[in-house]
N, C-alpha and C positions, 0 to 999 in steps of 0.2 A: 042464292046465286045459281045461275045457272054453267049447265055445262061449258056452255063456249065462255064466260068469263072465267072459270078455271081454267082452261087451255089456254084462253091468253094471259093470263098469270103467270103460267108454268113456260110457256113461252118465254115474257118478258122476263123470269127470276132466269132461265137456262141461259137467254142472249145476254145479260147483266153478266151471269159466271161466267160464259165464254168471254166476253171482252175482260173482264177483270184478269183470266189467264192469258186471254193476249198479252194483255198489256206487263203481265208479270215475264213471261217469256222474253218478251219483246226486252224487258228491260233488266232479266238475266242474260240474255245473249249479248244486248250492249256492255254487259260490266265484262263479262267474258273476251269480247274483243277489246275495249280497253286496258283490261286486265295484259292480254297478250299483247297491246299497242306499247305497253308501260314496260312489259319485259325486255320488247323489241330495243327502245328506248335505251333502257339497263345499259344491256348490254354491248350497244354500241356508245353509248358514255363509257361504259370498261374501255373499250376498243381505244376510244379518242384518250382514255386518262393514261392507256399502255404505250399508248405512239407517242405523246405527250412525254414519258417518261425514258423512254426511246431517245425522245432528239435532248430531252436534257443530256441523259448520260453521252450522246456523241458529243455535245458541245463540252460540255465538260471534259472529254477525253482529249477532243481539240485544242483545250484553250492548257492540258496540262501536255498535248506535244510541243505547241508554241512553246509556252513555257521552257518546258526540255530544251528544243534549239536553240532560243535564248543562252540558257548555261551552257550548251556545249558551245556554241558561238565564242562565246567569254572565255570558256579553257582553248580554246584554239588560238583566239587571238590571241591571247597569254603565252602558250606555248609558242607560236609565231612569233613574236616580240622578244622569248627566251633564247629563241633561235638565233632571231637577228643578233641578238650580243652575242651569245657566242660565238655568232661570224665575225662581228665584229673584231671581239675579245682575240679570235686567231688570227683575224687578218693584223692585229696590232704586233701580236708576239711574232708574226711571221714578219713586218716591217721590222722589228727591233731587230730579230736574229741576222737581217741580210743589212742589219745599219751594223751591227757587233763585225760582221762576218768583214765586211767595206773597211772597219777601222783596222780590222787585223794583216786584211789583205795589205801586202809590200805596192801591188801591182795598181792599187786605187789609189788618185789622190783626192785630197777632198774638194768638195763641190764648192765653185768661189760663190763668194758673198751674195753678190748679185746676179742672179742666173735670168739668162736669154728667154725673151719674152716664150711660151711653150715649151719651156722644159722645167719637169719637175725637180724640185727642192732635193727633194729625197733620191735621186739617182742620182751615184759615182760616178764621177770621170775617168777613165783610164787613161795612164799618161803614155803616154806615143812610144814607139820601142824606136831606140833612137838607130841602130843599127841590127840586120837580121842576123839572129845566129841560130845554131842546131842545139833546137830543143832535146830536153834527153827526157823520154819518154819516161813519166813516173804511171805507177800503177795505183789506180783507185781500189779503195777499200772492198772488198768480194760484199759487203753491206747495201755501198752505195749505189742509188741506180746509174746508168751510164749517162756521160753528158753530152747533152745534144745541144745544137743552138738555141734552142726553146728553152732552155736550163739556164744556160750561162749566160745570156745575150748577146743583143748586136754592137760590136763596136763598129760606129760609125764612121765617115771620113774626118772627121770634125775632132776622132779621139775620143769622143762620148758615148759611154757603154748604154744599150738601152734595153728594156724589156721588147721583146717581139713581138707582144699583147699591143701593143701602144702605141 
């Protein structure tokens, strides 16, 4: 062989090794950026599985306020409802005591059977003072508070005592 068929030997084995390291290079630097593509990747799946877990726990925390106002809703209305009877419950013992108070009174007579279309059952009639005379001032208990016509009612022309509410 001669010279120059060695040199082109040596030639074609050197451009052989040089491409074979390209092409090694070429295709460690590819796994490298994939490598770093995949991390990228990673870590933004972390990202999206932490927000992810994020809106769970808000929903979850949502769904046990609702919750919460629900029961407090319930104890309100309940107490609400507790309330109303015992309004109720006092406005009854306040109608009994002023129905006790009407039988005791001299000054009431009682309400007739069949009472005039708008007036109530339950309010005493005073019977008419058949002649004026001079009252002799008694003194109310230092307990009680003073009576005003808001207290005692209106006796009307009619002789029919009425609340002032009414």
């Amino acid at each position: 062989m001669s010279a120059a068929g060695w040199i082109a030997i040596i030639i074609a084995v050197v451009a052989i090794i040089v491409i074979v390291l390209i092409i090694t290079m070429s295709g460690r630097r590819r796994r490298e950026a994939d490598r770093a593509k995949a991390v990228e990747i990673r870590q933004k799946a972390e990202a999206d599985a932490l927000g992810a877990r994020e809106h769970e726990a808000k929903a979850a925390r949502a769904e046990a306020d609702a919750k919460q106002a629900e029961v407090d809703a319930e104890r309100l209305r309940r107490e609400a409802a507790d309330r109303q009877n015992e309004a109720q419950d006092a406005q009854a013992r306040a109608a009994e005591q002023a129905r006790r108070a009407d039988e005791i009174d001299p000054d009431v007579k009682a309400a007739p059977a069949a009472a005039p279309a708008g007036a109530h059952a339950a309010e005493p009639t005073v019977a008419p003072a058949a002649a004026p005379t001079t009252a002799v001032p008694t003194t109310a208990p230092a307990t009680a508070a003073p009576e005003t016509e808001a207290t005692r009612g209106v006796v009307g022309p009619d002789g029919v005592r009425r609340d002032p509410g009414v």
